[in-house]
C-alpha positions as CSV (number, residue, x, y, z in Angstrom):
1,X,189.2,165.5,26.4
2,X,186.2,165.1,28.9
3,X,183.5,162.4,28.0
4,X,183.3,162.8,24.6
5,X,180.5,161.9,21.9
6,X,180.9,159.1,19.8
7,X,179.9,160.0,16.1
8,X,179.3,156.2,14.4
9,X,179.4,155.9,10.5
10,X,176.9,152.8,10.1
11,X,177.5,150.7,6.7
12,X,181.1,149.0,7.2
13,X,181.5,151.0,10.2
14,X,178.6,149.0,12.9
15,X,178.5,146.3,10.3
16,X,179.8,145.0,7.8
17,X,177.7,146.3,4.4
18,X,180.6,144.8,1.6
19,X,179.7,141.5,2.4
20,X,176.2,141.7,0.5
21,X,174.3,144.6,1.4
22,X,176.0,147.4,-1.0
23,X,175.9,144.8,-3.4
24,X,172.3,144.8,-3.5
25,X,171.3,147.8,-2.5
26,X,173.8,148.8,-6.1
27,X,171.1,146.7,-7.9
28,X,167.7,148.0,-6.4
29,X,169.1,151.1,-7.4
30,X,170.2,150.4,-11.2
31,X,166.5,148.9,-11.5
32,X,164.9,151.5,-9.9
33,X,166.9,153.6,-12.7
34,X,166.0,151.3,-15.5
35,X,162.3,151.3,-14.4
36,X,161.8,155.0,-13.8
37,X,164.1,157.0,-16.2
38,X,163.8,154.4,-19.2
39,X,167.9,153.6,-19.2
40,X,169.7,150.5,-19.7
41,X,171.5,148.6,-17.2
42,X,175.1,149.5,-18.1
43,X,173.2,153.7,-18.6
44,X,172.1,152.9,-15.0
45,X,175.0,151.8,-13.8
46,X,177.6,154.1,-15.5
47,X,175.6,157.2,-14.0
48,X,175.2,156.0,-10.8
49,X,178.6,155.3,-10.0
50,X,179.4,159.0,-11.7
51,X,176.6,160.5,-9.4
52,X,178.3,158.5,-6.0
53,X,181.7,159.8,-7.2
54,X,180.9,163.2,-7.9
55,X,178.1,164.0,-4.8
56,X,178.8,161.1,-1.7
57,X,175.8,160.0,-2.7
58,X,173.3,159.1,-6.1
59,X,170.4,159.9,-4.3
60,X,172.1,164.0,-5.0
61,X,172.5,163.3,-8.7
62,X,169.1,161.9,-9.5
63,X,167.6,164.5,-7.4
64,X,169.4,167.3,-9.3
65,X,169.4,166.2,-12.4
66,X,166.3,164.0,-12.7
67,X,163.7,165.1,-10.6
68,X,163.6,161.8,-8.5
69,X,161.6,162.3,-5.6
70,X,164.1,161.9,-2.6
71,X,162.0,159.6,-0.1
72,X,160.4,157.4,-2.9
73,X,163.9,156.3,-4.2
74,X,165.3,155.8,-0.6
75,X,162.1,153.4,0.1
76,X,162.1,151.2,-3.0
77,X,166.0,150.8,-2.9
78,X,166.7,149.9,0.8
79,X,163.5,147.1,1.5
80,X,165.1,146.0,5.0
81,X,163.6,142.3,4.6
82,X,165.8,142.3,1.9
83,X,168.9,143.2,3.5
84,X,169.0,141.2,6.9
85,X,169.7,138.1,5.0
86,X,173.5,139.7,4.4
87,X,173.7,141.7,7.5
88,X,177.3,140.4,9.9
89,X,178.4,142.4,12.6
90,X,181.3,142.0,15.2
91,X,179.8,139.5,18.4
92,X,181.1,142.2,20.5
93,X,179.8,145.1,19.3
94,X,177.2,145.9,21.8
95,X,179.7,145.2,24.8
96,X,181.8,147.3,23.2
97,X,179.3,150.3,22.4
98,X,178.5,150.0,26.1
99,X,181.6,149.8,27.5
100,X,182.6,153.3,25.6
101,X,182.4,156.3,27.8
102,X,180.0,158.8,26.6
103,X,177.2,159.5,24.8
104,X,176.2,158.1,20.9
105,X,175.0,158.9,17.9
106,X,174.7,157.6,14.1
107,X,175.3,159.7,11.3
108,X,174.5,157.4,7.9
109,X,174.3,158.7,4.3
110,X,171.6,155.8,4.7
111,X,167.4,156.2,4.7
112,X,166.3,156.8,8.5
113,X,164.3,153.7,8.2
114,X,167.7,151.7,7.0
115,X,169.4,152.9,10.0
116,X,166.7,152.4,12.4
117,X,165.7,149.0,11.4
118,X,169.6,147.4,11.3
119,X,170.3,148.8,14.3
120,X,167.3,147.0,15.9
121,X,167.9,143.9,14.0
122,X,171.2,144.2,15.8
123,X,170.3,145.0,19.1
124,X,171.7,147.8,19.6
125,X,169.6,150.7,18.8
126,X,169.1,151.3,22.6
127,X,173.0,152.2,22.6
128,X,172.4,155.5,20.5
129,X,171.0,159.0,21.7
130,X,170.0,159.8,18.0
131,X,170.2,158.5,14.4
132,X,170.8,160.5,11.3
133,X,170.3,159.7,8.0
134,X,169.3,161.4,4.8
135,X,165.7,162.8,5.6
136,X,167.2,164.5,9.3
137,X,170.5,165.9,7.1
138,X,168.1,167.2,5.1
139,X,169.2,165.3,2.0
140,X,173.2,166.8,2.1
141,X,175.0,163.3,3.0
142,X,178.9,162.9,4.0
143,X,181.3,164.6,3.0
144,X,179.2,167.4,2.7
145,X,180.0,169.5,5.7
146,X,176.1,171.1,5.8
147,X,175.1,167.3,6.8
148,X,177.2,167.6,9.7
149,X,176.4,170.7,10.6
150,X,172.9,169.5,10.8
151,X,173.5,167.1,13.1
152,X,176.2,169.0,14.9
153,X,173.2,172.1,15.4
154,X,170.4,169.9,16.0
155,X,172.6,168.1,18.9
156,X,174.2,171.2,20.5
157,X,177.7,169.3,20.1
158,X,181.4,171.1,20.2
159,X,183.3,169.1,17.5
160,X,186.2,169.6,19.9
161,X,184.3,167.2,22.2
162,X,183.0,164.8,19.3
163,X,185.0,161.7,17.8
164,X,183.7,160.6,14.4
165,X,184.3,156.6,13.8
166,X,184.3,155.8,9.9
167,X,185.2,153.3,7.3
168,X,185.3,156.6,4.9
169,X,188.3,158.8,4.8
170,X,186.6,161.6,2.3
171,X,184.3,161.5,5.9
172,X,186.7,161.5,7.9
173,X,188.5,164.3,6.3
174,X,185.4,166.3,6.6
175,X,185.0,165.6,10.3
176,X,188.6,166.5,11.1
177,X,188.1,169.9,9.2
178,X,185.1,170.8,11.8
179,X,187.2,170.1,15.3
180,X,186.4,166.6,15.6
181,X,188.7,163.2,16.5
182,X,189.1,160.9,13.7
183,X,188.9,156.8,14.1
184,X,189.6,155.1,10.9
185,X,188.2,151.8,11.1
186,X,190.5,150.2,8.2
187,X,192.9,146.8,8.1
188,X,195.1,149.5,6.4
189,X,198.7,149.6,8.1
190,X,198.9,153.3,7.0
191,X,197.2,156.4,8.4
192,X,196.6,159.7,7.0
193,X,197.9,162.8,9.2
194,X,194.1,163.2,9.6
195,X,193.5,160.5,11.2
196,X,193.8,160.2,15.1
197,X,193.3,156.6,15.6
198,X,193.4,153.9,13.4
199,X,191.5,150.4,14.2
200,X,190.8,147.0,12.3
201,X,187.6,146.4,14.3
202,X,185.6,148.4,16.9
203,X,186.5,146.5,19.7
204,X,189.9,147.6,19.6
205,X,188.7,150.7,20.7
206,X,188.4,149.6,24.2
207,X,192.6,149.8,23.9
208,X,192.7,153.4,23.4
209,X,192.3,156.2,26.6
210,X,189.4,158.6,25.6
């Protein structure tokens, strides 16, 4: 391969979201249930794990189903003074992002401004070409293929020449149906035939020949 493209998943890919962000990002979203379709907690929190399971994403289900407006949800649940409290990522992670060859790009089943602002918070947003989230996948997150395409179109990218690094295999799965390289970033000591590359943390990706 020549200089590829680096496609980076963000939450537990650039950082690590299971440490406390999910967690509360889980709740703004059961309240913001509770308060705007009159449910219960355990209602809230029943359907939105069903939604997650069944579309990549609850955002998809309460659109669908409930008539949520899209950008409203996205903005009450991820308030980003919120979430820096429990935001950890590796020391190394901008050396390594610029020691990489080629160019890179986000792709995030998260809000643009979610994206945007942890990257800064993390000093590295100057490391990326572009950022997609939601809004700029027109609302079709991972695994959905049209997401990809999206971004894939907007970017005038050959998959062949793109390697997609995720925490996600359902993602990763996706990407490897489209042409791309697959990096699993996983403590896992197996690997799925789909999976190129396997790594525990992103530096280790400074071991590999690209």
């Amino acid at each position: 391969m020549s200089v590829p493209t680096w496609i980076f998943d963000l939450d537990d890919t650039l950082h690590q979201a299971s440490l406390g962000i999910f967690a509360h990002i889980s709740r703004m979203m059961n309240l913001y249930m509770e308060r705007h379709l009159a449910m219960t907690e355990e209602e809230a929190r029943r359907l939105r794990l069903q939604y997650w399971h069944r579309y990549g994403a609850t955002l998809q289900g309460l659109v669908r189903h409930h008539d949520v407006d899209a950008r409203h949800f996205l903005q009450e649940t991820h308030l980003l003074d919120e979430l820096y409290r429990w935001l950890v990522w590796e020391p190394a992670l901008g050396t390594t992002l610029r020691t990489l060859p080629g160019r890179k790009i986000v792709l995030s089943n998260g809000p643009q401004h979610y994206i945007e602002g942890l990257l800064h918070r993390m000093h590295i947003r100057h490391q990326f070409a572009a950022c997609y989230g939601m809004e700029k996948m027109r609302f079709q997150p991972k695994p959905d293929r049209r997401g990809f395409r999206c971004m894939l179109q907007a970017e005038r990218l050959d998959p062949a020449r793109c390697i997609m690094v995720e925490d996600s295999l359902a993602n990763l799965y996706a990407a490897k149906s489209l042409g791309m390289r697959t990096v699993w970033v996983s403590r896992q000591s197996r690997k799925p035939a789909f999976v190129d590359v396997r790594v525990s943390k992103l530096s280790q990706l400074l071991r590999q020949r690209w």
